[in-house]
C-alpha positions as CSV (number, residue, x, y, z in Angstrom):
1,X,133.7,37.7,26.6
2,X,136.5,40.4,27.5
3,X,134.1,42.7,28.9
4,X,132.5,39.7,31.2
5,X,136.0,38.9,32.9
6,X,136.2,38.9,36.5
7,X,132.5,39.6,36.4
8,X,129.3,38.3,38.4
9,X,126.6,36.9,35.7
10,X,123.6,36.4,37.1
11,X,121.5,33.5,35.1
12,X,117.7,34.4,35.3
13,X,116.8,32.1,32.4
14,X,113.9,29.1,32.2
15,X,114.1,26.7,30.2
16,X,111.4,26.8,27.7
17,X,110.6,23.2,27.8
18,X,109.1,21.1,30.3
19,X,111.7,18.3,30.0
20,X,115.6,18.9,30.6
21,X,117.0,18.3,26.9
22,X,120.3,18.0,28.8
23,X,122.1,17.0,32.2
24,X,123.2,20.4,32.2
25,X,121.6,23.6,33.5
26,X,121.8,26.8,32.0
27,X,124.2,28.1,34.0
28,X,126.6,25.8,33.8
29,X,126.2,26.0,29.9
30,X,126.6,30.1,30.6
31,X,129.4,29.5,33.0
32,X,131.2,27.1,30.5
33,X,130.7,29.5,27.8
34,X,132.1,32.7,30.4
35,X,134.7,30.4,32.3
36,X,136.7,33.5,33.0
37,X,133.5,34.7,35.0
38,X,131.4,33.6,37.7
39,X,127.6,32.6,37.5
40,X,125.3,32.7,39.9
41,X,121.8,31.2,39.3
42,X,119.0,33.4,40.7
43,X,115.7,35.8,40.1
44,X,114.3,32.6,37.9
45,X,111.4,31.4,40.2
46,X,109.8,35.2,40.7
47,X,107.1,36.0,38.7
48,X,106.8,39.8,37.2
49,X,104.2,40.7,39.4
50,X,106.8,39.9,42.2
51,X,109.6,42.0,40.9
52,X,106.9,44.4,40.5
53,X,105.5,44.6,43.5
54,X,108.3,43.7,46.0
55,X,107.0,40.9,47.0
56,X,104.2,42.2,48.8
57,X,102.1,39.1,47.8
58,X,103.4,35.4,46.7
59,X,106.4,34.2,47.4
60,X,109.7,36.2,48.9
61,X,112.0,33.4,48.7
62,X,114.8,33.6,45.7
63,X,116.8,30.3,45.4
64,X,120.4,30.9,44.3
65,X,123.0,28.4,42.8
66,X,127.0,29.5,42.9
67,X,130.9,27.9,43.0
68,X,131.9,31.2,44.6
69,X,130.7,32.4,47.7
70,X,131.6,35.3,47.5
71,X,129.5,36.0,44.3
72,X,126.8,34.3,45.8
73,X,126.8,36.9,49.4
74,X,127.2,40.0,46.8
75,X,123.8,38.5,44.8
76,X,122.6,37.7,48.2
77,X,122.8,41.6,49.3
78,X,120.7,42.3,46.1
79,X,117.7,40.1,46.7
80,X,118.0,41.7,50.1
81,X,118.2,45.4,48.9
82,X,115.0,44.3,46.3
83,X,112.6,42.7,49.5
84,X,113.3,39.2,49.1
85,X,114.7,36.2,51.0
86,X,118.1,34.4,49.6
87,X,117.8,30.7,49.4
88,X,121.2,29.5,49.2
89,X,120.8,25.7,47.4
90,X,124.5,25.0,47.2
91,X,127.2,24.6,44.1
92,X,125.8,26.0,41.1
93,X,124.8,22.0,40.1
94,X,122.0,22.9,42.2
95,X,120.7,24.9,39.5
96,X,118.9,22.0,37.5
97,X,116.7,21.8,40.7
98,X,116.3,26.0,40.4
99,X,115.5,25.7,37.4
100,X,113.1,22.7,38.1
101,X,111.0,25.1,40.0
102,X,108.9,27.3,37.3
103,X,107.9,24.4,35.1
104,X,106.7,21.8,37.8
105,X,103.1,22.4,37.8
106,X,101.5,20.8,40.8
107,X,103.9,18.6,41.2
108,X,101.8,16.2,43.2
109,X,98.8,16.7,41.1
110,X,98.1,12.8,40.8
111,X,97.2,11.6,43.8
112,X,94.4,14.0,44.4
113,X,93.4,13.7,40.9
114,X,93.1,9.7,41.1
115,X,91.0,10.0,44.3
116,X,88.8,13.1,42.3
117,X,88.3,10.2,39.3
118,X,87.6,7.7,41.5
119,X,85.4,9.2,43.8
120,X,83.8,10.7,40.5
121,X,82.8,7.1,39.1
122,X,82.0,5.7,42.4
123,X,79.2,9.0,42.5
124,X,78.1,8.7,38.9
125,X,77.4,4.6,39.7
126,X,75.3,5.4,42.9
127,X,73.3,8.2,40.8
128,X,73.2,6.0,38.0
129,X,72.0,2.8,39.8
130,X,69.7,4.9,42.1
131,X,68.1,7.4,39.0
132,X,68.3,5.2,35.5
133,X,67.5,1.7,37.2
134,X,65.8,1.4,41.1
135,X,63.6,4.4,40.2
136,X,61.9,3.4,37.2
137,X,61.3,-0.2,38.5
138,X,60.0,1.1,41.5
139,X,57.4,3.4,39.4
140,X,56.6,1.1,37.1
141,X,55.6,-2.5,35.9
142,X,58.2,-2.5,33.2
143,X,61.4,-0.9,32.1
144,X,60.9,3.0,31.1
145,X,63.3,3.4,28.5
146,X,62.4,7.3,27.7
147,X,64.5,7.9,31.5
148,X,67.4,6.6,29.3
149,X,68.0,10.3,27.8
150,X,68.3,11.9,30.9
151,X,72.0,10.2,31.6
152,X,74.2,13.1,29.8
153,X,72.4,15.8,31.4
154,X,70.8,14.8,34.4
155,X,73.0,12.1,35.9
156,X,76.0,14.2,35.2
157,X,74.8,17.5,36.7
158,X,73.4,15.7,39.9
159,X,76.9,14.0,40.5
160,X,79.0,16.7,39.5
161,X,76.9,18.6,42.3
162,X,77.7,15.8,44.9
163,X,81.1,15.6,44.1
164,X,81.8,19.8,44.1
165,X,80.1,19.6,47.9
166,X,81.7,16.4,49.0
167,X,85.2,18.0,47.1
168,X,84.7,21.3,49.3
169,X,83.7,19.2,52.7
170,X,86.9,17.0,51.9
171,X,89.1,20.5,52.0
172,X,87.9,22.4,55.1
């Protein structure tokens, strides 16, 4: 702890969780357990490939979380120096939403996915009504009950088709 006095610590850490076990980020825990140094939260949201590369593809933002604003400029200069863009978010309590970043996944992922489901079932009942019941009444006197094996394959595929193309249309 000695050798870390008066010294800028950078946190770069996720957590390895999805869910926050605790109201407190990592850095404050490493700035609690360093109190004689100041943390800056940064370099977190970049993937290798980044680093790596310079940021010649993804993104060139790096969000950074400090007390000290004077920590935070010299980190600043080094994200600068690597090909990057500082994102300052504010008081190093701003690293829970830093630190947020990596492990939300599409964070708006239901909504499309609802209207995908729905738009799925509403599909499937038009092929079904259309392929397993109006077309064999139409060809034939009575009920065909052999067309009843074709609704894993058949009925799937053919919807699955409608929705990729109506999914694609929907996008562009």
């Amino acid at each position: 702890a000695n050798l870390l006095k008066g010294k800028i610590i950078v946190d770069v850490s996720n957590r390895s969780t999805v869910k926050r076990q605790t109201s407190q980020s990592q850095a404050e825990y490493l700035a609690d357990l360093f109190p004689e140094s100041t943390v800056v939260k940064g370099f977190n949201v970049l993937s290798a490939y980044s680093l790596e590369s310079g940021g010649i593809q993804g993104s060139k933002q790096v969000f950074i979380a400090g007390d000290n604003a004077m920590a935070k400029e010299r980190v600043s200069d080094i994200i600068r120096g690597c090909g990057f863009a500082p994102v300052d978010m504010g008081a190093l309590s701003a690293a829970r939403t830093i630190e947020d970043i990596p492990v939300a996944v599409f964070p708006s992922w239901r909504i499309p996915f609802l209207i995908h489901i729905i738009l799925f079932i509403f599909l499937y009942a038009i092929t079904f009504a259309k392929v397993q019941i109006c077309w064999p009444l139409t060809w034939s006197d009575t009920f065909l009950w052999e067309f009843w094996n074709h609704i894993p394959m058949d009925n799937m595929n053919k919807t699955l088709a409608v929705h990729a193309l109506i999914s694609l249309a929907l996008c562009y």
